[in-house]
C-alpha positions as a printed NumPy array, in Angstrom:
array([[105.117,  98.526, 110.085],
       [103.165,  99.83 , 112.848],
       [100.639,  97.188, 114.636],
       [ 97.285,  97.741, 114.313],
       [ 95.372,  98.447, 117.532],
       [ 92.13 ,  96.066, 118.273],
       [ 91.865,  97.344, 121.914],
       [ 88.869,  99.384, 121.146],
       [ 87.009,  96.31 , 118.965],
       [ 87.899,  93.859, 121.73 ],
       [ 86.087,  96.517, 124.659],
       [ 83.384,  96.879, 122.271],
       [ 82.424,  93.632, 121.907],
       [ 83.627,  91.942, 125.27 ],
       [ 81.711,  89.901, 127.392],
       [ 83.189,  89.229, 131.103],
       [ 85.691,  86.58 , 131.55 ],
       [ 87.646,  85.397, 134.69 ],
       [ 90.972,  83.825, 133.159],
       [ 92.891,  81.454, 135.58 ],
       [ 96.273,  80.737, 133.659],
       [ 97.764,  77.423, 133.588],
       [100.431,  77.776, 136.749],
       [103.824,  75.755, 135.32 ],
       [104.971,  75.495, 139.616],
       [101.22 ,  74.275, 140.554],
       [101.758,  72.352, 143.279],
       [104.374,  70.839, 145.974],
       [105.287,  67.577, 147.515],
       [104.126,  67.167, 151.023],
       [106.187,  65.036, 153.548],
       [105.73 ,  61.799, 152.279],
       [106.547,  62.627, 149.032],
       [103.418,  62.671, 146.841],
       [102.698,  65.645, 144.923],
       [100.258,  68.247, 145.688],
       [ 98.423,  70.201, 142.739],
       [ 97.562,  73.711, 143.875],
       [ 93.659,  74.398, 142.932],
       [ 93.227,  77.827, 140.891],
       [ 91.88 ,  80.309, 143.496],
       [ 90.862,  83.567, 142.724],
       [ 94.148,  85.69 , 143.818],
       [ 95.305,  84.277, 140.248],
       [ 92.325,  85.003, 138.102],
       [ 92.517,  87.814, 135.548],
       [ 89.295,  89.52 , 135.576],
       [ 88.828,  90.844, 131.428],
       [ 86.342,  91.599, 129.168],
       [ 86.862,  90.649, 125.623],
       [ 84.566,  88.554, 122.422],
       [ 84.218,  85.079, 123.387],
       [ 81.531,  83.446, 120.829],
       [ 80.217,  79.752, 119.664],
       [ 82.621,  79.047, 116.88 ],
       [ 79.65 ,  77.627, 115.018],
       [ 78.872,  81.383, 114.475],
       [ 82.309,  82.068, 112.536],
       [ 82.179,  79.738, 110.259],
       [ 84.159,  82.503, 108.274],
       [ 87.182,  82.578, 110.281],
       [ 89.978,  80.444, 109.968],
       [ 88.956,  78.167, 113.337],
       [ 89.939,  74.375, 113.645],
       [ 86.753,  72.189, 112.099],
       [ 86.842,  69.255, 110.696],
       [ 84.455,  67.624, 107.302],
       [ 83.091,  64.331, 107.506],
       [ 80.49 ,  62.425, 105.889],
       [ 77.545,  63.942, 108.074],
       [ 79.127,  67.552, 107.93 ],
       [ 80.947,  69.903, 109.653],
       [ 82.488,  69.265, 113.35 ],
       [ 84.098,  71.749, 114.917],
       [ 86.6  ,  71.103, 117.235],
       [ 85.961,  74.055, 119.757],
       [ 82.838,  75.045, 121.385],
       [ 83.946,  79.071, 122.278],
       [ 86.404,  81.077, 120.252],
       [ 88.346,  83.814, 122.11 ],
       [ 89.517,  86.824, 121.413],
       [ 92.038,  88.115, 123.867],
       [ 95.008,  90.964, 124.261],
       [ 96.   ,  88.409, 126.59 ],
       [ 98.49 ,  85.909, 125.904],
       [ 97.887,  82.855, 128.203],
       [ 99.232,  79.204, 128.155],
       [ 97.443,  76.176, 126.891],
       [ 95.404,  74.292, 129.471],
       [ 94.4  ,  77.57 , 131.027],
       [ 90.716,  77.401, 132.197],
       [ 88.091,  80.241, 130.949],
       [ 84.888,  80.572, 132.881],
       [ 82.07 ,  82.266, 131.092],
       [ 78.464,  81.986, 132.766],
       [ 79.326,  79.791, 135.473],
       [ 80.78 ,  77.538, 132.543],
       [ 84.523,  76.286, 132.262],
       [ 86.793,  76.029, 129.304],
       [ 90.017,  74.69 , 128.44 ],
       [ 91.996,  76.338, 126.202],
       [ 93.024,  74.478, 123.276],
       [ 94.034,  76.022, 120.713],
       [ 95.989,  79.742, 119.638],
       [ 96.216,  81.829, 116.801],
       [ 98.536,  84.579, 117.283],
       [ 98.128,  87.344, 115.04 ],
       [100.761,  89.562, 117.633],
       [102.873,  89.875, 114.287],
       [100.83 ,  92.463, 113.19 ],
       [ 98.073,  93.278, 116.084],
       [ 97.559,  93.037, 119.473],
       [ 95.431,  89.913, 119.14 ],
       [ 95.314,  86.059, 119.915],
       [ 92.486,  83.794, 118.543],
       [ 92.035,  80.873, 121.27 ],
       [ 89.77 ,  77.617, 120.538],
       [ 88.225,  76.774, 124.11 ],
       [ 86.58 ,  73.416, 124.428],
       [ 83.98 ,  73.031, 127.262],
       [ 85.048,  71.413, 130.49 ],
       [ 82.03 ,  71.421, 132.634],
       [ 78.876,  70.731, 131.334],
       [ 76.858,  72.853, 134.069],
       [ 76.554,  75.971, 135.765],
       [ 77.999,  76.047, 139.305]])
């Protein structure tokens, strides 16, 4: 079976993203033995376009929400869309506004897509 192509949807519809994957080796121990995390800097951020949208708005999809006596709560503020594949952890920045990823849906089985829940991790704009 061949994969089906969403390359085309993902341009259409893409907003711009900088992308600063989780780094497994992020940091080092200086000389008296306390580790160092390395900051994200921008030599590592992936510059893409691609649908990143309130998951209250796709309430359609299969997204992670939970139902409880006053309603709905959904566990993600942004949803991603992404021919990307990107650890967990990884920070999103949208607007001035950074996001954790949470959460992945892989549909690479069958397309070249993966559905990421992204929870807010700064309140503000820089």
């Amino acid at each position: 079976m061949e994969k089906m192509d969403f390359l085309s949807l993902l341009d259409t519809f893409g907003v711009p993203l900088k992308v600063y994957p989780k780094q497994e080796a992020g940091g080092e121990y200086n000389n008296m033995g306390v580790w160092i995390k390395k900051e994200a800097d921008e030599v590592t951020a992936l510059e893409v376009s691609e649908p990143f949208i309130p998951s209250s708005l796709q309430t359609k999809l299969p997204v992670q929400g939970n139902y409880r006596g006053g309603g709905r709560i959904e566990e993600f503020e942004m949803v991603w869309f992404s021919s990307q594949v990107v650890p967990m952890k990884s920070i999103v920045v949208h607007n001035g506004i950074s996001y954790s990823v949470e959460d992945s849906i892989p549909y690479t089985d069958y397309s070249n897509v993966t559905q990421y829940g992204c929870k807010a991790v700064s309140a503000f704009v820089k």
